[in-house]
LUMMARTI-753606 format. One record per residue (C-alpha): residue number from 1; residue in three letters; x, y negated, z negated. Coordinates in Angstrom, 2 decimals, padded with zeros to 5 digits. Example, Ala and Ser with C-alpha at 12.3 -4.5 7.8 and 13.67 -1.06 7.14 Angstrom:
2
> 1/ALA/012.30/004.50/-007.80 $
> 2/SER/013.67/001.06/-007.14 $
***
This chain:
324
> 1/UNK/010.32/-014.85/004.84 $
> 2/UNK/013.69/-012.51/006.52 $
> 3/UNK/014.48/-009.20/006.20 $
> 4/UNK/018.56/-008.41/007.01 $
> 5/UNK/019.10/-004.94/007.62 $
> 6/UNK/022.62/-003.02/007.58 $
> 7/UNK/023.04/000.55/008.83 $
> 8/UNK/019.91/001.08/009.18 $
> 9/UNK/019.51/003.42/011.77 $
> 10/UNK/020.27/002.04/015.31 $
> 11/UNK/020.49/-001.42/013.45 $
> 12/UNK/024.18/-002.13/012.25 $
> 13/UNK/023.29/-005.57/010.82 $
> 14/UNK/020.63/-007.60/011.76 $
> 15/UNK/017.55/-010.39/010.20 $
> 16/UNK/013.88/-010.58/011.30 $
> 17/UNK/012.37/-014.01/010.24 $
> 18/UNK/008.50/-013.08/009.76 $
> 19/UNK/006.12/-015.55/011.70 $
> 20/UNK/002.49/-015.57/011.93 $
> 21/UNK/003.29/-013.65/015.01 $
> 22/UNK/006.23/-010.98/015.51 $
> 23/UNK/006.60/-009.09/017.98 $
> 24/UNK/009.72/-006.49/018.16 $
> 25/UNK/010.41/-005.00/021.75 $
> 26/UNK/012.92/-002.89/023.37 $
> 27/UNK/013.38/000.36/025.26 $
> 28/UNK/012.59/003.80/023.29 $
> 29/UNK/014.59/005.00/020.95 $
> 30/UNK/016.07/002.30/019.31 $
> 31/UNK/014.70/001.67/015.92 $
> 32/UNK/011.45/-000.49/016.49 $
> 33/UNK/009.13/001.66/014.52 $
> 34/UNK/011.77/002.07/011.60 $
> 35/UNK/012.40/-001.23/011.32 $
> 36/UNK/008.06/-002.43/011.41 $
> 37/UNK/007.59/000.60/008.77 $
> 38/UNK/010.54/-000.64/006.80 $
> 39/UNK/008.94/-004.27/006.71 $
> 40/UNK/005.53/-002.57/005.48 $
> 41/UNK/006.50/-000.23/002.78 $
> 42/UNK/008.83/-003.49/001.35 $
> 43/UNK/005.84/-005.55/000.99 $
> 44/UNK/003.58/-002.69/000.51 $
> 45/UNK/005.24/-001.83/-003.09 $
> 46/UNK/007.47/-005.46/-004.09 $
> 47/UNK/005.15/-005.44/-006.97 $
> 48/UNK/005.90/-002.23/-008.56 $
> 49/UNK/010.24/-002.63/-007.06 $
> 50/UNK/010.17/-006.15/-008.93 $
> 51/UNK/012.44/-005.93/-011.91 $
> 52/UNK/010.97/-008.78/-014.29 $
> 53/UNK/012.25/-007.96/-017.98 $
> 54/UNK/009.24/-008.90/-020.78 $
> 55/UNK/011.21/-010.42/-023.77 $
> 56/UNK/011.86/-007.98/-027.17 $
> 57/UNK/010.00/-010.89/-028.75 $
> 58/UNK/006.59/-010.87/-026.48 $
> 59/UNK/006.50/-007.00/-026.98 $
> 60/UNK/007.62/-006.91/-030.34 $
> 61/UNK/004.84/-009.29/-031.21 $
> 62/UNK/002.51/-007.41/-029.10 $
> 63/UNK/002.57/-004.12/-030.49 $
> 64/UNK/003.06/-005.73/-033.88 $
> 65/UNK/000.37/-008.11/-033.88 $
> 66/UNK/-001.79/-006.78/-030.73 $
> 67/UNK/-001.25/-010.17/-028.68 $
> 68/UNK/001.11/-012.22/-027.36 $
> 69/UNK/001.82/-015.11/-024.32 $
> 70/UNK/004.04/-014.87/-022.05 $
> 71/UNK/005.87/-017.88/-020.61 $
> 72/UNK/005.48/-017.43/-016.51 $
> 73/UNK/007.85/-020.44/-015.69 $
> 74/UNK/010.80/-018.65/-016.82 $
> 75/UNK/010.51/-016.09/-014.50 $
> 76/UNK/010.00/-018.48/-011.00 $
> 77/UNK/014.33/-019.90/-011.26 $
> 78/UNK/015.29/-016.03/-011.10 $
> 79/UNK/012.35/-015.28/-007.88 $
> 80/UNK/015.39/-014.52/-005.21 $
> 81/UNK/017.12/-012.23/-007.47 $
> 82/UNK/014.36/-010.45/-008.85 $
> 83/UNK/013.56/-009.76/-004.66 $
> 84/UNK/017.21/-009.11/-004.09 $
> 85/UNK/016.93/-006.43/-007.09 $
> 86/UNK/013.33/-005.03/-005.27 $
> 87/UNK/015.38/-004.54/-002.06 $
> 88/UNK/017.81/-002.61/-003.61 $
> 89/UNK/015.25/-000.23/-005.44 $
> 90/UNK/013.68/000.29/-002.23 $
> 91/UNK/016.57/000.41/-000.19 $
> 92/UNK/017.77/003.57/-002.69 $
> 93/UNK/014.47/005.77/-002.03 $
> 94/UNK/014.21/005.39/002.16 $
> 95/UNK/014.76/008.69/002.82 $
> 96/UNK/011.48/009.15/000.20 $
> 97/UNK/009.54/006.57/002.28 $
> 98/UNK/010.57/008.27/005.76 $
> 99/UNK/010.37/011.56/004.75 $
> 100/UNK/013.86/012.53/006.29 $
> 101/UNK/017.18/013.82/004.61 $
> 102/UNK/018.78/011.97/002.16 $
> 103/UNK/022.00/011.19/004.38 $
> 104/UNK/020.06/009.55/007.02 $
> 105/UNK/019.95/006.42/004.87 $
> 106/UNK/023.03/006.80/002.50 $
> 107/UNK/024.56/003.98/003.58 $
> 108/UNK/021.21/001.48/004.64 $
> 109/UNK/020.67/-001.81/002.73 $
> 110/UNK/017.53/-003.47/003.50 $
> 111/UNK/016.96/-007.05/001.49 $
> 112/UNK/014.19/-009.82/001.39 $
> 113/UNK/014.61/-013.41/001.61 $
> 114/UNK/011.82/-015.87/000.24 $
> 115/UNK/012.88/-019.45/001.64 $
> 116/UNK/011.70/-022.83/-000.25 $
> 117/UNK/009.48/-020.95/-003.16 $
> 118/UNK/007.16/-022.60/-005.28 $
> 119/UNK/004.81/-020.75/-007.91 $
> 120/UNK/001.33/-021.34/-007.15 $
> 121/UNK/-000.88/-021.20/-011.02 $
> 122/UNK/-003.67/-022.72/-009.66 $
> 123/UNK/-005.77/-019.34/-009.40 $
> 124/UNK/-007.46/-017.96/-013.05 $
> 125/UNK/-006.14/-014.38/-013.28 $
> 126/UNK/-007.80/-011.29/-015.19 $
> 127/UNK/-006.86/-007.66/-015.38 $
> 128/UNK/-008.00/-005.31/-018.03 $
> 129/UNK/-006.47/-001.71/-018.14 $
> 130/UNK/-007.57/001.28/-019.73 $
> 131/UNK/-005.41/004.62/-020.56 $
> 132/UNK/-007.53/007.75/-020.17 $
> 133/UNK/-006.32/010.98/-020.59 $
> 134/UNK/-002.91/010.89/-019.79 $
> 135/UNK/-002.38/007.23/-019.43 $
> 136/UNK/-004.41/006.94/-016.19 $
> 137/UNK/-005.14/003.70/-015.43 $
> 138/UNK/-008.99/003.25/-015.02 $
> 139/UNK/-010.98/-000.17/-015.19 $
> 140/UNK/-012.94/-000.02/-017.91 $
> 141/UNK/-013.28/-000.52/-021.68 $
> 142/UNK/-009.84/-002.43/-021.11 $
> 143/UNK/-006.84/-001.56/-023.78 $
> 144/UNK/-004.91/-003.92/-022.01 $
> 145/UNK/-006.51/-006.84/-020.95 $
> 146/UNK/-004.43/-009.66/-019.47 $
> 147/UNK/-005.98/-013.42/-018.23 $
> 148/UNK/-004.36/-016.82/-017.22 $
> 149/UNK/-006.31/-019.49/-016.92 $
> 150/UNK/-006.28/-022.20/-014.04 $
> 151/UNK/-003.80/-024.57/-013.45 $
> 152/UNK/-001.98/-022.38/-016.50 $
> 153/UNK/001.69/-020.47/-016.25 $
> 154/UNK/001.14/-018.77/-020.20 $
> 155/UNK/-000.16/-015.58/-019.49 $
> 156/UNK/-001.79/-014.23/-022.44 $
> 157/UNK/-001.78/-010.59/-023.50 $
> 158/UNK/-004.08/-008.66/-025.75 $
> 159/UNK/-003.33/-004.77/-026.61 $
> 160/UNK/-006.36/-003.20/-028.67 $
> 161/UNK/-005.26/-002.24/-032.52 $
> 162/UNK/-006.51/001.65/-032.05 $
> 163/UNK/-004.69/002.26/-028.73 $
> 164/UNK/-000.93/004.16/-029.02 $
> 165/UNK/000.91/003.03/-025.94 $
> 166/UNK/004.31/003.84/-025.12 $
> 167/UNK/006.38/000.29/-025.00 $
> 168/UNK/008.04/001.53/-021.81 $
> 169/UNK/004.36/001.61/-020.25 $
> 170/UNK/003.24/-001.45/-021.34 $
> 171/UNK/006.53/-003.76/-019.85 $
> 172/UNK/005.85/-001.78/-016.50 $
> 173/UNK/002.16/-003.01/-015.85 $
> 174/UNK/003.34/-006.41/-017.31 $
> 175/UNK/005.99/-006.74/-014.87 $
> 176/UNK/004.02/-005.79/-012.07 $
> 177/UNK/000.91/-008.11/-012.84 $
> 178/UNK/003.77/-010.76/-013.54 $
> 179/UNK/005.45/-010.08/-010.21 $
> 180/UNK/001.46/-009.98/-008.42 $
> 181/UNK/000.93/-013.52/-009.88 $
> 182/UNK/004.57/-015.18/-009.00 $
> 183/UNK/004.79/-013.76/-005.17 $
> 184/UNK/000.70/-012.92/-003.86 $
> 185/UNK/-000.03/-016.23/-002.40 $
> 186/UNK/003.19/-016.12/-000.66 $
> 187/UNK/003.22/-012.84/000.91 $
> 188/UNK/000.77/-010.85/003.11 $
> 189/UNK/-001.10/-007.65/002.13 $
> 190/UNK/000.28/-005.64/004.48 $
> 191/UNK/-002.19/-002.72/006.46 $
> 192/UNK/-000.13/-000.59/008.89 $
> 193/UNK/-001.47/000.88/012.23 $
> 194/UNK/000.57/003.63/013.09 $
> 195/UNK/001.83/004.24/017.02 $
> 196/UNK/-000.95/006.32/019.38 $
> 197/UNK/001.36/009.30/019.37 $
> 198/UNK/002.07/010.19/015.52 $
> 199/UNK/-001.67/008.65/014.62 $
> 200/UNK/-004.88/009.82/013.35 $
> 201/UNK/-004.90/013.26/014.51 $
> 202/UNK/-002.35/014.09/012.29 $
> 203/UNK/-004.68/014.10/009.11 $
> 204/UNK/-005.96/017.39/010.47 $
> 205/UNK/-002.49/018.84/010.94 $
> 206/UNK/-001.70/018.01/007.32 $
> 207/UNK/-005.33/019.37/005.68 $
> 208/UNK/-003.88/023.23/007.28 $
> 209/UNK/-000.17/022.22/006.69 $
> 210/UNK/-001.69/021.59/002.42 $
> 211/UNK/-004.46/024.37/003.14 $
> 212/UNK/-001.75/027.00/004.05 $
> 213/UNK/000.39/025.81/001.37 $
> 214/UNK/-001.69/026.55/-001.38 $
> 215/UNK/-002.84/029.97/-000.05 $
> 216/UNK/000.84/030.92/-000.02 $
> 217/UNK/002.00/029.75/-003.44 $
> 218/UNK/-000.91/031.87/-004.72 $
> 219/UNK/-000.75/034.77/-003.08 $
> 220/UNK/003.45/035.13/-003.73 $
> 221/UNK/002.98/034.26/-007.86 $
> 222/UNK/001.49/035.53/-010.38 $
> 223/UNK/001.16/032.38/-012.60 $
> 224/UNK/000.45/028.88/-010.78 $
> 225/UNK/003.92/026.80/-011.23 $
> 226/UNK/002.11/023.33/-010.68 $
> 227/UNK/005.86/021.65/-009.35 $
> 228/UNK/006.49/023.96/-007.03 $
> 229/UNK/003.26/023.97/-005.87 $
> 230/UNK/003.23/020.06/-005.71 $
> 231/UNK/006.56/020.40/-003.83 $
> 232/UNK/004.78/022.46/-000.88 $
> 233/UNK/002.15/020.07/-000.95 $
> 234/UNK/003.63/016.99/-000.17 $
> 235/UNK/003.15/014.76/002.73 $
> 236/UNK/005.42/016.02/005.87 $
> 237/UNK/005.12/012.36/007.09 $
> 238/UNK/006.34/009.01/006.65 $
> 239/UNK/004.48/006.66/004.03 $
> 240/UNK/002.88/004.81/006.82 $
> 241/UNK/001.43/007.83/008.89 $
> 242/UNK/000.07/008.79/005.26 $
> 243/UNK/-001.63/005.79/004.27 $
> 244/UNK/-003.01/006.05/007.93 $
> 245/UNK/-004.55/009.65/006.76 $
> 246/UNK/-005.37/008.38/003.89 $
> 247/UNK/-007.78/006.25/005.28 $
> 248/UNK/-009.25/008.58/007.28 $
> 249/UNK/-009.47/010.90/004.30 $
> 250/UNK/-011.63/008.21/002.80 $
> 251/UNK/-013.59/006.57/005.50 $
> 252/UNK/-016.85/007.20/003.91 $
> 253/UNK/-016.11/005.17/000.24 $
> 254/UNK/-014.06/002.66/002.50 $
> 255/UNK/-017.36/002.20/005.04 $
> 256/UNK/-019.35/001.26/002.05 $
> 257/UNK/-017.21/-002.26/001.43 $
> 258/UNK/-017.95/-005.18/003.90 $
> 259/UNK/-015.25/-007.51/004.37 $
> 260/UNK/-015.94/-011.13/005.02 $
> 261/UNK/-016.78/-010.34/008.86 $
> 262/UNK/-019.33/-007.52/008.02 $
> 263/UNK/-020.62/-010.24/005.19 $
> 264/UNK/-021.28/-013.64/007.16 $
> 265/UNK/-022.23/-011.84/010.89 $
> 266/UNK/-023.47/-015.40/012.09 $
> 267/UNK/-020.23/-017.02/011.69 $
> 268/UNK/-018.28/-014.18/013.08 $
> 269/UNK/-020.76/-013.23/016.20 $
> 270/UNK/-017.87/-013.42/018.61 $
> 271/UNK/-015.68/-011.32/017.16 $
> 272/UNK/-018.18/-008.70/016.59 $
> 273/UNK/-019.12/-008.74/019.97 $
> 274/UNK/-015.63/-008.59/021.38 $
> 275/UNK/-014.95/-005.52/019.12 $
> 276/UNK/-018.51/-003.47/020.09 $
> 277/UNK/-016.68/-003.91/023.59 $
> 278/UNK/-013.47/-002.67/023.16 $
> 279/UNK/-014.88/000.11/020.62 $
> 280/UNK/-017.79/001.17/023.28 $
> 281/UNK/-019.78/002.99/020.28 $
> 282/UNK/-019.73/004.10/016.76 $
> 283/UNK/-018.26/005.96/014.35 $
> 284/UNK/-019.80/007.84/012.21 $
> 285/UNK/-019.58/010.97/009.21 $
> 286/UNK/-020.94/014.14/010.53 $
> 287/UNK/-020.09/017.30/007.99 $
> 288/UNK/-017.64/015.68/006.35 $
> 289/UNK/-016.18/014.63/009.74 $
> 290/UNK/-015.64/011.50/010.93 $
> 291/UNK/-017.24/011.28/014.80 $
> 292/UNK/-017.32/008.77/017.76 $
> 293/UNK/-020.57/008.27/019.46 $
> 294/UNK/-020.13/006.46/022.97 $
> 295/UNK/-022.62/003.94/023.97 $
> 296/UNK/-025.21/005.99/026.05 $
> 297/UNK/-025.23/005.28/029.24 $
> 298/UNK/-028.48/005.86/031.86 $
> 299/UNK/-028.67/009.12/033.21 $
> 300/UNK/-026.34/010.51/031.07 $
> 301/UNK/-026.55/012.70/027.90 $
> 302/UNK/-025.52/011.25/024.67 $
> 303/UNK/-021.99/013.09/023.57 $
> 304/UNK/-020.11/012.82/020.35 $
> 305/UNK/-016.31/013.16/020.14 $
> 306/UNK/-013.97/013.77/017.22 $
> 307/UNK/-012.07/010.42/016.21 $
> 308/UNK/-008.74/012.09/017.02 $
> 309/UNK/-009.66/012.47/020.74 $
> 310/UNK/-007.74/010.07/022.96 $
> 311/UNK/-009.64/007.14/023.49 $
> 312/UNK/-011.45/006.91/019.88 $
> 313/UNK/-008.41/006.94/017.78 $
> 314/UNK/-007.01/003.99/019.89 $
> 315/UNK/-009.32/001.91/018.08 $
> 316/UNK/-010.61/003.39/015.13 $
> 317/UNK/-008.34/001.83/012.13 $
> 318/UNK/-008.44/-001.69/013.85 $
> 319/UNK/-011.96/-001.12/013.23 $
> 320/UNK/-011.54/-000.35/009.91 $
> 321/UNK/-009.35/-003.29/009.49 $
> 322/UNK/-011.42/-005.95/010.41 $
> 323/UNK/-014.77/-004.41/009.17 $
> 324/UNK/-013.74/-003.06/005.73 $
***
């Protein structure tokens, strides 16, 4: 997979061929971290940038009849051009993703290039989706429940007779499940760690930064104008930094998952021991908190540190990576 990039920042035009391994180096200053961040948020959201078209027919017939299949092989000829579309739709909202004026990226392309594809059906695939209050997604009693079977490219559709939902809605979560199935076993899911000096200890900047901004909105109005008041709110950080504080922000649901290291310790011993190492301790939730507590050592007193002091926050997402 290549990204090309033109005026983008310090980059006039340039490609970056993804390997197992890349490694981007240079002196300060000169784009690195745009360019890694850029590469994340792409495959980050390609799902939701993709801009697959469901046929009249297939939603006529589902709102009509409450079910329909959808043909997934006519979608795999157009792949490159429904990426060359994605790169465009992200390409148009960078100053969004960066958090920086609009002109900074007025003229910046950024486009994805998916070499020798071929759609892999051999996985089953189920989704249900279910429209709360307000069309919020939740996973339960499913209005919208979608399922391919193995070795199968129909993907069949089923839309419950009671539920109302907006046509626009319904070709948005199909062409994002659509998109999921045609490019997931080809790309990465992508987890960002964000550089020493802009990391963790920024989540704590941003709970005053969205503390203070509430305070103000209500003590200067009257009435509570919920935009303006979302306006103040938002993140004063790239995407990346936030998804960082994000998991922070939700360390202790996140702890509570195992991934396949935490799940088969046997198998995995020497990675686990090579990361109690380098970590030198734990982390845990103290008042809401999260806390680094140092192996003790003899003679000593046991200490605890906040995860945003130097040498715990080095460490602390790779953690999470691996374990969670």
């Amino acid at each position: 997979m290549k990204f090309d990039f033109k005026n983008f920042g310090f980059v006039d035009s340039g490609s970056i061929e993804i390997a197992d391994l890349t490694i981007l180096c240079g002196p300060n200053n000169v784009g690195k971290t745009y360019v890694s961040y850029a590469i994340y948020g792409f495959m980050k959201n390609i799902f939701e940038l993709s801009s697959i078209k469901i046929s009249k027919e297939n939603l006529d017939e589902l709102k009509d009849n409450g079910f329909c299949k959808i043909q997934l092989d006519q979608y795999t000829a157009n792949i490159q051009s429904i990426l060359t579309q994605a790169g465009t739709e992200f390409s148009k909202h960078l100053d969004t993703f960066f958090n920086v004026p609009q002109e900074l990226f007025s003229n910046s392309s950024i486009s994805f290039n998916l070499e020798k594809y071929a759609a892999d059906f051999s996985q089953p695939f189920t989704k249900n989706v279910q429209f709360g209050g307000k069309l919020k997604l939740i996973e339960k009693s499913p209005a919208l429940r979608l399922s391919k079977e193995s070795g199968e490219s129909i993907l069949n559709v089923v839309l419950q007779d009671a539920v109302d939902i907006p046509i626009r809605i319904i070709q948005n979560i199909l062409a994002e499940q659509i998109a999921e199935m045609l490019l997931f076993s080809r790309l990465p899911h992508p987890f960002v760690i964000t550089s020493e000096r802009t990391g963790i200890s920024l989540f704590y900047k941003e709970l005053d930064i969205s503390k203070n901004a509430i305070l103000e909105h209500l003590s200067d109005n009257d009435k509570v104008n919920p935009f303006e008041l979302f306006n103040k709110m938002r993140s004063r950080y790239a995407e990346p930094i936030k998804d960082n504080i994000d998991i922070v922000r939700d360390y202790d649901t996140l702890n509570k998952r195992k991934s396949f290291i935490r799940e088969d310790k046997d198998k995995y011993n020497s990675i686990n021991e090579i990361l109690r190492k380098l970590i030198g301790g734990t982390f845990k939730t103290v008042n809401k908190q999260v806390m680094y507590h140092p192996q003790k050592e003899r003679n000593r007193n046991t200490i605890t540190l906040p995860v945003y002091s130097k040498i715990p926050k080095k460490m602390f997402i790779i953690i999470i990576y691996f374990f969670i």
